[in-house]
C-alpha positions as CSV (number, residue, x, y, z in Angstrom):
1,X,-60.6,57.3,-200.5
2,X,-62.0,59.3,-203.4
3,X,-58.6,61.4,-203.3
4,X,-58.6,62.4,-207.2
5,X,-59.2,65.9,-208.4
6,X,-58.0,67.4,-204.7
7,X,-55.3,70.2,-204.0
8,X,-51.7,69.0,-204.3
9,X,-49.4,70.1,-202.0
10,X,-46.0,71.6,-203.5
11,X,-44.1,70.6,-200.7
12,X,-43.2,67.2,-201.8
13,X,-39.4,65.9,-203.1
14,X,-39.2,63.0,-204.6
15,X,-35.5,61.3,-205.0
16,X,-37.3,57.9,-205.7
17,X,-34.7,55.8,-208.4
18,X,-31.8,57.8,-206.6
19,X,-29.4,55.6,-205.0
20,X,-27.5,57.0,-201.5
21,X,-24.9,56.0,-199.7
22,X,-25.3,52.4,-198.5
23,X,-26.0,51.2,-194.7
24,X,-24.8,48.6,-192.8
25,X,-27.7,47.7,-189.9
26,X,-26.4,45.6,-187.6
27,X,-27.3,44.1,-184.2
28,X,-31.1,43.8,-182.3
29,X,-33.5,41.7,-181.9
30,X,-33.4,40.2,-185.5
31,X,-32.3,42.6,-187.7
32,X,-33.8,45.0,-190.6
33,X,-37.2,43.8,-189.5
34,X,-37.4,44.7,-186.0
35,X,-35.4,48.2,-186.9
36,X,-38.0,49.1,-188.9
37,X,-41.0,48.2,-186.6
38,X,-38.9,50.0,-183.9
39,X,-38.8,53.5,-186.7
40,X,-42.5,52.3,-187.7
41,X,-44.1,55.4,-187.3
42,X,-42.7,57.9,-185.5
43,X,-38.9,56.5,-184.3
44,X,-36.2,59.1,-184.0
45,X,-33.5,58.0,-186.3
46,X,-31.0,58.9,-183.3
47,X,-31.9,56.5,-181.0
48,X,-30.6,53.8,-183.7
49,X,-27.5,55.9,-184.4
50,X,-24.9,53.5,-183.2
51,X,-26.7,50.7,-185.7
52,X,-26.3,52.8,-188.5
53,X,-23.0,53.1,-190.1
54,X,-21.9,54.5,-193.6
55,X,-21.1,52.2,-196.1
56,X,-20.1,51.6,-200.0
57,X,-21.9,53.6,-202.4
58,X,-25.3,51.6,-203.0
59,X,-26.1,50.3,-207.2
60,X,-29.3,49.1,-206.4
61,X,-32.2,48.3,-209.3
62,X,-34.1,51.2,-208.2
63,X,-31.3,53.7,-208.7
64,X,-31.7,55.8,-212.2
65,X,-34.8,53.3,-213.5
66,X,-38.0,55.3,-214.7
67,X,-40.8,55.4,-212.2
68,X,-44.0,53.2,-213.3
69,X,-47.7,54.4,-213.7
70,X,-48.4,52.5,-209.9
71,X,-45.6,54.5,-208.5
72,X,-46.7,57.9,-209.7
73,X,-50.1,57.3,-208.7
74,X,-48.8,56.7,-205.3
75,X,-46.6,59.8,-205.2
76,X,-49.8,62.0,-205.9
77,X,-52.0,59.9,-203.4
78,X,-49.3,60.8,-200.8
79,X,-49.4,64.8,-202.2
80,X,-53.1,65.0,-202.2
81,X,-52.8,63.7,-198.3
82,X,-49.8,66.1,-197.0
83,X,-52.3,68.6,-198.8
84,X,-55.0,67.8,-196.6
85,X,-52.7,67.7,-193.5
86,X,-51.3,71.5,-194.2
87,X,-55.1,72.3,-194.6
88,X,-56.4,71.0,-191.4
89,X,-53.2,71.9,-189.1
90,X,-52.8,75.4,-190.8
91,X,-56.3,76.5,-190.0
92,X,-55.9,74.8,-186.3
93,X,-52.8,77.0,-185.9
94,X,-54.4,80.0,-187.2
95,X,-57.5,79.3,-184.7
96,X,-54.9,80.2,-181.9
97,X,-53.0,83.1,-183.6
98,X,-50.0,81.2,-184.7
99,X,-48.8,80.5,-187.9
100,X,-48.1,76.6,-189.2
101,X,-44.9,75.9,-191.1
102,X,-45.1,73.5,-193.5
103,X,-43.2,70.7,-193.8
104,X,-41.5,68.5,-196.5
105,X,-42.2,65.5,-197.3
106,X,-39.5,62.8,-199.1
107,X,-40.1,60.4,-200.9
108,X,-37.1,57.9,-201.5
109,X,-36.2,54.5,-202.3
110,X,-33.5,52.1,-201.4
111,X,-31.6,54.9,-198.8
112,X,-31.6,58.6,-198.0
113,X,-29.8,61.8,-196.5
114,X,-31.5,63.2,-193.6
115,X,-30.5,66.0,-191.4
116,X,-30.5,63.0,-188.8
117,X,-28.2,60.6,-191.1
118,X,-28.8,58.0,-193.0
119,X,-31.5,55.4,-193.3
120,X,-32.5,53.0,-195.4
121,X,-36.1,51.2,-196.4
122,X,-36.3,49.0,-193.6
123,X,-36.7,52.1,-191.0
124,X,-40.0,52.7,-192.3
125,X,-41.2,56.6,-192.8
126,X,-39.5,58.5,-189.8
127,X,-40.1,62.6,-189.0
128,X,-36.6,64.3,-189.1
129,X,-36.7,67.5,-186.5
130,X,-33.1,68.8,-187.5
131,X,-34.5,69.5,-191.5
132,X,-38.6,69.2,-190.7
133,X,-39.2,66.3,-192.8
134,X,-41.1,63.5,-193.2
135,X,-39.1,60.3,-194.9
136,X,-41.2,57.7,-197.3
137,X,-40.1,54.4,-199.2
138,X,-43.4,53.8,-200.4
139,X,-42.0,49.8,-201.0
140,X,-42.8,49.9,-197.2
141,X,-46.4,50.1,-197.2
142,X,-46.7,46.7,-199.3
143,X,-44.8,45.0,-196.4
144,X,-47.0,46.5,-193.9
145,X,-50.0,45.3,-195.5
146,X,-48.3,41.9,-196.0
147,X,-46.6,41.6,-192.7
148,X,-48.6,43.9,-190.3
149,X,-51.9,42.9,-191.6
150,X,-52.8,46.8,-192.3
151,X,-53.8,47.2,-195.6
152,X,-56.2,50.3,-197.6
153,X,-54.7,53.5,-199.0
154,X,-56.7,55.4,-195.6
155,X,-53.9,53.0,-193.8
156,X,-51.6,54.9,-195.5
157,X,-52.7,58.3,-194.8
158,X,-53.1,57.6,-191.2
159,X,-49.0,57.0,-191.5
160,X,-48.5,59.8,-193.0
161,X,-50.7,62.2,-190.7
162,X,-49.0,61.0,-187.9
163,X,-45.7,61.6,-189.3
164,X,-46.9,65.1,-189.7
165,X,-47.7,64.9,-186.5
166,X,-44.4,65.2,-184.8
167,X,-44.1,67.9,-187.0
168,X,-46.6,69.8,-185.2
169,X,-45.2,68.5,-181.9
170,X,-41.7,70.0,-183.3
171,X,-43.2,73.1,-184.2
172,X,-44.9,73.1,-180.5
173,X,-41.4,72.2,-179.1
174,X,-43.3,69.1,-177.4
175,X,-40.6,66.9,-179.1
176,X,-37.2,69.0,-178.1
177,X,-38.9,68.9,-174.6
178,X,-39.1,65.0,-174.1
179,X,-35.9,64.7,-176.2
180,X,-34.3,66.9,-173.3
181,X,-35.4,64.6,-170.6
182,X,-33.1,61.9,-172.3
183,X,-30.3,61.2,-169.7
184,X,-31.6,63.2,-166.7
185,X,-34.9,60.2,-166.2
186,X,-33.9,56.3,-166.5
187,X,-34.6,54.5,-168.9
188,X,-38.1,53.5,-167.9
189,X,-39.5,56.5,-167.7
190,X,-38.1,57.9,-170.6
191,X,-40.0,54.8,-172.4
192,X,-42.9,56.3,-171.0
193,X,-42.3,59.8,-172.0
194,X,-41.4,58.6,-175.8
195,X,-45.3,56.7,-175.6
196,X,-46.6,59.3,-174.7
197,X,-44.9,61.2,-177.5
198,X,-46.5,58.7,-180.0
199,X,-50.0,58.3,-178.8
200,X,-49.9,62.2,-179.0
201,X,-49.0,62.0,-182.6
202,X,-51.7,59.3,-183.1
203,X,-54.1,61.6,-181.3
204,X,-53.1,64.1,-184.5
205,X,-53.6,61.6,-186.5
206,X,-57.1,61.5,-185.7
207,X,-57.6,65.0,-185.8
208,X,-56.7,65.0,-189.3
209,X,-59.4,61.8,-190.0
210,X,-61.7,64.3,-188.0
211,X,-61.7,66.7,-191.1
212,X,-60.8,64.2,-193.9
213,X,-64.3,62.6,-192.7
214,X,-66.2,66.0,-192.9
215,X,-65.2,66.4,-196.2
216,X,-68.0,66.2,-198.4
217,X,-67.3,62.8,-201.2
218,X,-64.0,62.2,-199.5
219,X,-63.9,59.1,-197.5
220,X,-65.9,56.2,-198.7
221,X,-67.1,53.2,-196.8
222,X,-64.2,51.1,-194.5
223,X,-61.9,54.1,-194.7
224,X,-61.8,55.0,-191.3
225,X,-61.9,50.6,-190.2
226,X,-58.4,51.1,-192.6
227,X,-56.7,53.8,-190.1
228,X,-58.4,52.1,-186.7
229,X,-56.8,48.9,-188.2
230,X,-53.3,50.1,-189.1
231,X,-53.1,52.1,-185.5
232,X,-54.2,48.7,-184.0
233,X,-51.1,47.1,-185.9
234,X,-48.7,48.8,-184.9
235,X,-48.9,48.5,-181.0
236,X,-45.6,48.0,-179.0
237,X,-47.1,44.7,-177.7
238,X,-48.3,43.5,-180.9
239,X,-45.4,43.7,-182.6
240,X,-42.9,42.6,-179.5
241,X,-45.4,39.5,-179.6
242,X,-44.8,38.8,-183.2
243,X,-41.0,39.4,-183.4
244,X,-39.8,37.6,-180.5
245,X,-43.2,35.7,-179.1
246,X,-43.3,37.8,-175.5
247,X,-44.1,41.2,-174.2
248,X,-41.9,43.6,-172.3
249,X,-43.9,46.6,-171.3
250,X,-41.2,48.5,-169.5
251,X,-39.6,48.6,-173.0
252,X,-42.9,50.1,-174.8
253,X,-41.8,53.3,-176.8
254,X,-45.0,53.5,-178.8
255,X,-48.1,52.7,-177.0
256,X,-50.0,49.2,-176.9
257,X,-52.4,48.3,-179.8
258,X,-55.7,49.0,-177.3
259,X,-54.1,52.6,-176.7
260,X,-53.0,53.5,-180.1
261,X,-56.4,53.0,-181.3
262,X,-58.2,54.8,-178.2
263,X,-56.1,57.8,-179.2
264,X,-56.3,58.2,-182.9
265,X,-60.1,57.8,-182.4
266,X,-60.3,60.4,-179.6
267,X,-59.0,62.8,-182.2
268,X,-61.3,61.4,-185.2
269,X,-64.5,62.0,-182.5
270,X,-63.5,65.5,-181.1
271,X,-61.2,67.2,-183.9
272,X,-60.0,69.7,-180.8
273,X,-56.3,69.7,-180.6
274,X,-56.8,70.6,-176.8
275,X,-57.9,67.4,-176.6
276,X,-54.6,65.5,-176.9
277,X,-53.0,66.4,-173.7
278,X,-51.6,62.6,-173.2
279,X,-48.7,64.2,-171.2
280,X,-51.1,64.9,-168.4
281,X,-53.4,62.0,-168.7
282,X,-54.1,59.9,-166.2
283,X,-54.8,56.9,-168.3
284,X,-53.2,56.3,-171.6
């Protein structure tokens, strides 16, 4: 991506080299690992509540140390993209008379604050509803390209689009209504509800990629294989297979790697937010 030179957006806080409170993550399906492909993307802090518990004040090496040329360049790759995000959904918003709130985006290391507690790197970037942000350890993008086999800085921005996508989906109050069907539906289909959720936000994604790839000297050749291949990653059943060798679709809470992709490229090909009705769809 050819990202130099454009609009930065002001809505970006950076608390990277800023210690928090420490976590203690215990419990699931082999630890740190599987909690963060579980938050990969779009996983409601909440649902992991009772595995996250407060603990000593954290004196990890990234607390008070300087940040290094690679690290700013990152933190104004990810500006430049939340840029491009506020662009595209404000004018989609304004298309059907409302008006789109931005949202902030945090960038931390080691462990945050967040209106929906505390997290740590290991839960990967995660949308907050109570305070409208978007949560980034950037350290986490070298272990998806090492360990999910996603790597490209359009990988990256794919992430973060979707991210912003539940924002939109807040915004829309899509998200407090599937969050409200917690309890009332079993657990199955409330599975199905939360997939639906995500291959929404995937579908956002794409509508994002829609207008990144219009852009005149933007996108340069493989950019759009980059987000195709990190959507593809990130599949419930790919990563079930990889953490504990078998599939359990009943327990899917993001979408398979086949739907994922289908998605985020129905939004790159239309670019019609009408078009991401996955609620009603038939086939996902």
């Amino acid at each position: 991506m050819k990202w130099q030179g454009r609009r930065k957006s002001d809505n970006v806080e950076d608390r990277r080299g800023i210690s928090g409170r420490g976590l203690a993550v215990g419990g699931g399906l082999g630890g740190l690992i599987i909690v963060a492909l579980f938050l990969l993307l779009g996983g409601n802090p909440d649902e992991i509540s009772q595995s996250l518990q407060p603990g000593s004040p954290s004196s990890g090496a990234a607390a008070g140390q300087p940040l290094s040329e690679k690290d700013k360049e990152m933190g104004e790759f990810v500006s430049v993209i939340l840029a491009d995000t506020e662009d595209v959904w404000r004018t989609v918003f304004s298309g059907s008379g409302q008006t789109y709130r931005e949202p902030q985006l945090v960038l931390f290391s080691d462990q945050v604050q967040s209106a929906c507690g505390y997290a740590g790197a290991s839960t990967g970037p995660f949308y907050c509803p109570g305070d409208e942000k978007v949560y980034l350890d950037l350290s986490f993008f070298e272990e998806m390209q090492q360990q999910l086999g996603a790597p490209g800085d359009f990988a990256l921005g794919y992430v973060i689009a979707h991210e912003v996508g539940h924002h939109v989906q807040n915004l829309l109050g899509i998200m407090d209504e599937v969050m409200s069907r917690r309890g009332r539906v079993s657990e199955r289909e409330f599975n199905e509800l939360q997939v639906r959720l995500e291959l929404q936000a995937d579908f956002l994604a794409g509508v994002w990629a829609h207008y990144a790839r219009e852009a005149v000297g933007y996108l340069e050749s493989g950019d759009i294989e980059e987000g195709l291949n990190a959507a593809s990653a990130v599949g419930d059943d790919r990563i079930q297979r990889r953490s504990q060798g078998y599939v359990v679709p009943d327990a899917f809470t993001h979408g398979t790697s086949e739907q994922r992709v289908r998605w985020f490229k129905k939004g790159l090909d239309s670019g019609d937010f009408k078009e991401g009705d996955t609620f009603n769809a038939s086939i996902l």
